[in-house]
C-alpha positions in Angstrom: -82.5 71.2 -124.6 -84.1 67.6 -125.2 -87.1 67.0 -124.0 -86.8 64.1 -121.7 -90.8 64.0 -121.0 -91.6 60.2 -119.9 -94.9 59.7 -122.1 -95.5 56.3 -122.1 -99.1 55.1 -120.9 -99.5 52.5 -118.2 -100.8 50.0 -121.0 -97.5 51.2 -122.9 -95.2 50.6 -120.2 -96.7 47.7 -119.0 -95.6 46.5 -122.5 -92.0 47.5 -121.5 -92.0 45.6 -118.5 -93.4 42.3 -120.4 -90.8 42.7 -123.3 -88.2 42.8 -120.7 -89.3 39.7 -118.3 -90.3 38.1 -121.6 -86.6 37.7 -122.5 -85.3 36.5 -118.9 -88.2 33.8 -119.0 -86.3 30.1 -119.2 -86.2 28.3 -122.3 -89.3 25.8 -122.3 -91.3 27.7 -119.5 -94.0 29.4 -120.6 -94.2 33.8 -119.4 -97.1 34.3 -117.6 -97.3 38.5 -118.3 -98.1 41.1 -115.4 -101.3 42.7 -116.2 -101.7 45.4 -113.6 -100.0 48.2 -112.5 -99.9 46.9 -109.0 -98.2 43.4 -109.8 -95.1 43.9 -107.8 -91.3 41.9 -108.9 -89.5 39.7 -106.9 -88.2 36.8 -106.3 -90.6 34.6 -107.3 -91.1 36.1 -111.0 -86.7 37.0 -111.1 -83.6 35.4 -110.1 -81.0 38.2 -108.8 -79.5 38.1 -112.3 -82.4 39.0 -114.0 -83.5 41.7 -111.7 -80.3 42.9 -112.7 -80.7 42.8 -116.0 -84.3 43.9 -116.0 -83.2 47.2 -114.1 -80.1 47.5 -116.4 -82.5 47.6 -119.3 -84.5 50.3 -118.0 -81.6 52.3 -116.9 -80.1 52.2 -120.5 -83.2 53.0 -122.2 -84.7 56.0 -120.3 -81.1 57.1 -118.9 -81.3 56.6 -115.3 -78.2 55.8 -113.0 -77.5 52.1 -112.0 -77.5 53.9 -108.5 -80.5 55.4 -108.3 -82.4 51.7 -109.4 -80.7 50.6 -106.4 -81.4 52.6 -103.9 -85.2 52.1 -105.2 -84.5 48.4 -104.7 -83.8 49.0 -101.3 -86.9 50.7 -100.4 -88.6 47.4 -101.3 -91.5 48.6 -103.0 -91.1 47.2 -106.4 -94.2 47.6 -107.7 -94.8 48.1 -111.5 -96.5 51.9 -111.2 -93.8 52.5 -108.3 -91.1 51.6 -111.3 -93.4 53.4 -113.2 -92.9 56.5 -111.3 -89.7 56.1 -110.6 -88.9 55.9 -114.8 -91.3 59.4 -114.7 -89.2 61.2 -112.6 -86.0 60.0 -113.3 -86.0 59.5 -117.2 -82.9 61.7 -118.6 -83.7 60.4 -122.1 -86.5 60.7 -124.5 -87.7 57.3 -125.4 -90.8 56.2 -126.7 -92.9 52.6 -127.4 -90.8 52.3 -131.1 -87.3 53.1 -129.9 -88.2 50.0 -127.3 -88.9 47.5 -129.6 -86.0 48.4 -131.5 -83.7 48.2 -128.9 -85.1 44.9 -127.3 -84.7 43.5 -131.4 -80.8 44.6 -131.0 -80.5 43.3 -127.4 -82.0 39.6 -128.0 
């Protein structure tokens, strides 16, 4: 059996998140990167597409349903270690810091 064990550490995955924001950010505006664990998305930092899009990403890189992201959506609590969790408990694939960046070089 594969061993699906989420790994990543919160300065890891906090990388993850910022790759992924990164690419949604306007052309011209400059990102500003979330630095803590407790930085929470919405509206102000994503437009419905990329919240879209930034849950897609997560749930084709660490193999979690589209469904499951969106029942976490509705709870509200969208913070980055709720997500965090979330991705920990929910991971059906084994992905670490170096399959990310290659992936987010294919995607771009």
């Amino acid at each position: 059996m594969m061993n699906t064990e989420f790994k990543f550490t919160d300065e890891e995955f906090l990388y993850v998140i910022n790759l992924i924001l990164k690419q949604d950010t306007p052309l011209g505006e400059e990102y500003v990167p979330i630095e803590s664990m407790e930085d929470r998305l919405d509206m102000g930092r994503l437009d419905s597409l990329g919240m879209i899009v930034f849950f897609v990403w997560l749930s084709h890189l660490f193999g979690i349903s589209e469904a499951t992201f969106q029942a976490f959506i509705r709870q509200g609590n969208i913070s980055i270690q709720a997500i965090k969790e979330l991705v920990k408990t929910e991971s059906t694939k084994n992905c670490d810091i170096n399959d990310v960046k290659e992936y987010a070089k294919r995607c771009i």
